[in-house]
N, C-alpha and C positions, 0 to 999 in steps of 0.2 A: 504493500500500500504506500504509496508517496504522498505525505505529510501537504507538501505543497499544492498541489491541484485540488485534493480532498480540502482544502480550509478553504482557497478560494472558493469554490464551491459553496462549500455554508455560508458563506458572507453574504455572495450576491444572489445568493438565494431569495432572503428577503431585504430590498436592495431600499425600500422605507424604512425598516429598521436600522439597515448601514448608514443611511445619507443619518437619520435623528445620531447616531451612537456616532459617526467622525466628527456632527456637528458639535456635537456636547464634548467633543475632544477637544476640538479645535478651538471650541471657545473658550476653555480654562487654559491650554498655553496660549493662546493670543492675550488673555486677561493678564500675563504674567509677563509675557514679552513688550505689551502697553507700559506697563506697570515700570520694569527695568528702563524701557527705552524713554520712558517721562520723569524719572529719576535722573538717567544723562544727560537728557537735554537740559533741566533746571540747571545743573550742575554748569554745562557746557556754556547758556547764556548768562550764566552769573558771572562767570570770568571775561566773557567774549571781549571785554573792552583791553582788559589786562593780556590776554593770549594774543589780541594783533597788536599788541604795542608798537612792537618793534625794538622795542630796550632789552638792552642785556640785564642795566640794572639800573633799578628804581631808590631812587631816595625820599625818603619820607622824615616826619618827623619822630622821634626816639618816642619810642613803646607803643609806635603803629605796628600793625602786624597786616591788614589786610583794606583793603578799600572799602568794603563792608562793614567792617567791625567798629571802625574807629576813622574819628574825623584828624586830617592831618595842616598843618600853619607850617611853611617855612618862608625866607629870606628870598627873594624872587634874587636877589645881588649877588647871591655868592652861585650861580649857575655858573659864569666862563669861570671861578676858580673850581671847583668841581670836575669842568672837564679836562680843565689842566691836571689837579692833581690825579685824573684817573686815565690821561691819555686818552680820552674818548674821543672815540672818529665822528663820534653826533650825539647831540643832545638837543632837549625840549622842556617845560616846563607847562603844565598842565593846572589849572585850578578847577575841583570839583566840589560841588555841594548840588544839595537835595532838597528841592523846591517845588509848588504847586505850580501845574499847568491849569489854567480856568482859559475856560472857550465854550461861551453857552453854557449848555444844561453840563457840560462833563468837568470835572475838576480829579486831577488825580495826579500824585506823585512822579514827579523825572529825575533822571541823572541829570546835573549840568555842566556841560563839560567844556570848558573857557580853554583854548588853545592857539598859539600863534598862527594865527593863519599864514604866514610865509615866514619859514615853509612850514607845510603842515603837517609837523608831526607832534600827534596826539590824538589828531582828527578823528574822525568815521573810516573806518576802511571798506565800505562799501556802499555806492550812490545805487538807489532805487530810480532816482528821478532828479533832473536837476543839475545842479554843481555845488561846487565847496565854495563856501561864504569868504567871501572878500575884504568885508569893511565891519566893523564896529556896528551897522545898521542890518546884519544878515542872520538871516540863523538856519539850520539842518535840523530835521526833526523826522522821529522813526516813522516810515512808512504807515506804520500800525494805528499809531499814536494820530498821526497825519486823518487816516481812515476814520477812525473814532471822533474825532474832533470836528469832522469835516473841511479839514483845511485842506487846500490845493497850493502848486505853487504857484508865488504873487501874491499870496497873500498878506494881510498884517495880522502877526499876533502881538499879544503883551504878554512880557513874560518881567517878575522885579519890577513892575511900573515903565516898563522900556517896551517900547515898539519896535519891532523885527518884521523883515520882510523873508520870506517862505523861501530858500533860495534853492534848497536840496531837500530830497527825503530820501534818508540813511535806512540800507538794509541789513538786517540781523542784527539790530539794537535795542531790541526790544525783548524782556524777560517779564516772567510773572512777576517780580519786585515790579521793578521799573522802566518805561524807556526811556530813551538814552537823550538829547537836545545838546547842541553843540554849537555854538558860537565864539568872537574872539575873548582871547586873553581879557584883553583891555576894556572890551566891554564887562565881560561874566566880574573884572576886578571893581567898575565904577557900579555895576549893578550891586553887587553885594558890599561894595563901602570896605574893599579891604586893599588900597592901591599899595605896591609892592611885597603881595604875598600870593604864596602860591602852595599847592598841596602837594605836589611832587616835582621832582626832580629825574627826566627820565635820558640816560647814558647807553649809547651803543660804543663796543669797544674795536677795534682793531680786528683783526681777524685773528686766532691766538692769544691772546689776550687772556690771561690766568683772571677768570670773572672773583675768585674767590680773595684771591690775594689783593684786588684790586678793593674789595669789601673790606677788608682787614684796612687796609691804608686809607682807606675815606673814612670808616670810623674814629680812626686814632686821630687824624687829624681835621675832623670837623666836629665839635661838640654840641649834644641835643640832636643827633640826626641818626638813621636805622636807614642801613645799606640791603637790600634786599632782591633777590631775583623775584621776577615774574610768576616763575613755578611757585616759589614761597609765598608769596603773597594770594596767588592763586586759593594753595592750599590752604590757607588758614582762612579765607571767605568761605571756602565747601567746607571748615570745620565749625564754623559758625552758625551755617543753613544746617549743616548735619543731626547737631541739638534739635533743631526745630523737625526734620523732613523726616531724617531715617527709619524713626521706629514706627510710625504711622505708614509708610513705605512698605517696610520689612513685615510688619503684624500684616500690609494685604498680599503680598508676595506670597507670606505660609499660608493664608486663608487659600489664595488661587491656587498654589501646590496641592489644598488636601481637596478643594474642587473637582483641581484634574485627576486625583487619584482616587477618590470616590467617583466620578465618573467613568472612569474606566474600567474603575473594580464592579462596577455593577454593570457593564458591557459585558465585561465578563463574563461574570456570572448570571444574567440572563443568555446569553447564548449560549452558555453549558446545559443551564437548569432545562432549556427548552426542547433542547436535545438529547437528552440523558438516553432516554430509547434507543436512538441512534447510535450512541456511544455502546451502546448494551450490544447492539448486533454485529458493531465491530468486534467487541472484544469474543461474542458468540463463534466467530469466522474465522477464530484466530491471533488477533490483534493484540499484542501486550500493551501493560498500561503505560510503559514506555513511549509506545508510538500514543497512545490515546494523549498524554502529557504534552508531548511537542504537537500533534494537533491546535489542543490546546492553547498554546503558547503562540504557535505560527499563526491563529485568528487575532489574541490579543494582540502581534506585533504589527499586522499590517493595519488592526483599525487605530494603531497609533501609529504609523507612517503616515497613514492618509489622512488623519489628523493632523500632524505634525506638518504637513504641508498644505493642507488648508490654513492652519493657523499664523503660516510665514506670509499670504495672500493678505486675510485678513486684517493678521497685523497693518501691512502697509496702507491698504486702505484705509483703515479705519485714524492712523495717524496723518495721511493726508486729510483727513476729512476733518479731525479734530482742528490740527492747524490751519486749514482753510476759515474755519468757524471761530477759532481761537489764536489768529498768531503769538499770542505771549506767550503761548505755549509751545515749545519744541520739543519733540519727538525724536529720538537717534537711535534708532535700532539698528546697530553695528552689527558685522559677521559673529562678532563672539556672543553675542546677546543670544542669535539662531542656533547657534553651536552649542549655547548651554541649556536654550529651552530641549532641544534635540536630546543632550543626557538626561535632561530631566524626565522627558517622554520613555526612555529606555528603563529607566528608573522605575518609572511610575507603571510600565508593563511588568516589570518584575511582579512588584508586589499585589497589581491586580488580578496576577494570574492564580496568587496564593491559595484562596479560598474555591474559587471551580475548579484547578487539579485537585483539590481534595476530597472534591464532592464526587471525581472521576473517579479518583484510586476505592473511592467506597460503592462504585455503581457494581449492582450483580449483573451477569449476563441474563439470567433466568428471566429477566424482568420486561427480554423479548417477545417472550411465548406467554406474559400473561394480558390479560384482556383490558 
């Protein structure tokens, strides 16, 4: 008897019960692949602004740790000795704070991020619409933020009591915190009433350039100031959200794990319990319960293959369509995300198989020939 042809067989036998039982598969790992892949996207647009920097390293002021965490004030003045003392092949100076957008009925939270516009590095690194602001009267604003608000470019908003004309809308700047608004230095400095200060300090080095030694030597000799890479600062913004996201995250992760494993364990085992007769005149014909086992096994495996690839469809649809509906919302279901919902499906065959091979190994054959 070959295992394989025989299980196909039972499957699409009854092919309403397959389509319900891959559904009910496919939707606890797509709940779970959702789940991880709107966990990296938080993650991924909370740094975004920090990940395109372009700086090797960041200077802040002493006992900043992250751009999230804590608000940073230094010396706009000491920027050319900075790069002197770190030999940096470019540098910029950024001023950020966290301010209401009002436009009509919407009012909600921005990043504001005041940067030299020539050249401009600090900026947006990526234009939706538009161009990059010119003058003290400009401003770039997210896409998203743009859509919501109803603003188009040409327009005028007020932002700080100041009037700006619409000049760009910035794409992938927008995160469930906040999105992103970008204008000059010089204005974000007279708007907020802080002339000659600024929140960062941002250093590209040489090519070679020992990043670490070069942190040792700016700390020693600049006092009140925290030399820091990208990555670090990165890290400590997602260790910040992490307090808040993880375990609410993680408790629905195992909820959608014991989903998928209760759904498949009871696939399972109604397509054993409902054949047990069946099983009874195999083993009447000869059949050990060996082969009856891998039966078995070979049903539970493919209706989680064909799960398992329903739910990698799914998945993507369903996170285009969230982001379509929701751009603050990003979605990033990486290779490794499919890779692991994938063990977790092989996983979750194991143990659903538990309970009908046992109800296998205890089936009699006699129970053929009764009525």
């Amino acid at each position: 008897m070959n295992v394989v042809p025989v299980a196909l067989r039972n499957m699409f036998h009854h092919k309403g019960r397959l389509g319900m039982n891959v559904l009910g598969i496919a939707a606890a790992l797509m709940l779970i692949m959702l789940l991880v892949g709107l966990r990296t996207g938080l993650y991924a647009t909370l740094t975004a602004y920090i990940d395109h920097s372009g700086a090797d390293l960041i200077v802040a002021q002493s006992g900043v740790s992250g751009m999230y965490s804590s608000d940073s004030a230094l010396a706009q003045a000491i920027h050319d000795e900075l790069l002197a003392e770190a030999g940096a092949q470019e540098g910029g100076h950024i001023l950020v704070a966290d301010v209401i957008f009002t436009r009509g009925d919407v009012k909600t939270p921005v990043i504001l991020v005041g940067y030299p516009v020539n050249p401009r590095y600090g900026g947006p690194w990526s234009l939706g619409a538009g161009r990059f602001a010119r003058n003290d009267r400009e401003i770039m604003l997210d896409e998203w933020l743009a859509e919501r608000s109803g603003v188009e470019l040409g327009d005028q908003v007020e932002l700080l009591g100041r009037d700006f004309e619409v000049v760009g809308l910035t794409r992938g700047t927008s995160s469930w915190m906040s999105p992103y608004a970008f204008i000059s230095l010089d204005a974000a400095q007279s708007a907020l009433g802080v002339s000659g200060i600024v929140s960062y300090h941002m250093l590209t080095l040489p090519e070679g350039a020992d990043a670490g030694q070069v942190q040792e030597r700016l700390a020693q000799r600049f006092a009140g100031v925290s030399v820091l890479s990208p990555k670090e600062i990165g890290d400590a913004d997602r260790r910040v959200v992490a307090t808040i996201l993880d375990r609410p995250i993680l408790v629905l992760l195992g909820i959608g794990s014991v989903i998928g494993a209760a759904v498949m364990g009871l696939t399972a085992y109604s397509a054993v319990s409902d054949r047990l007769r069946e099983f009874g005149v195999l083993l009447a014909v000869g059949a050990g319960p060996g082969r009856l086992v891998r039966l078995a096994l070979a049903e539970t495996l493919y209706h989680a293959v064909l799960g398992y690839a329903g739910a990698i469809l799914l998945s993507y649809a369903a996170a285009a369509a969230i982001m379509a509906v929701w751009p603050q919302f990003n979605i990033l279901i990486r290779p490794e995300v499919i890779g692991q919902a994938g063990l977790l499906a092989v996983v979750m065959t194991a143990v659903a198989a538990v309970i009908p091979i046992r109800r296998i190994l205890r089936v009699d054959p006699m129970t053929v020939f009764k009525s």
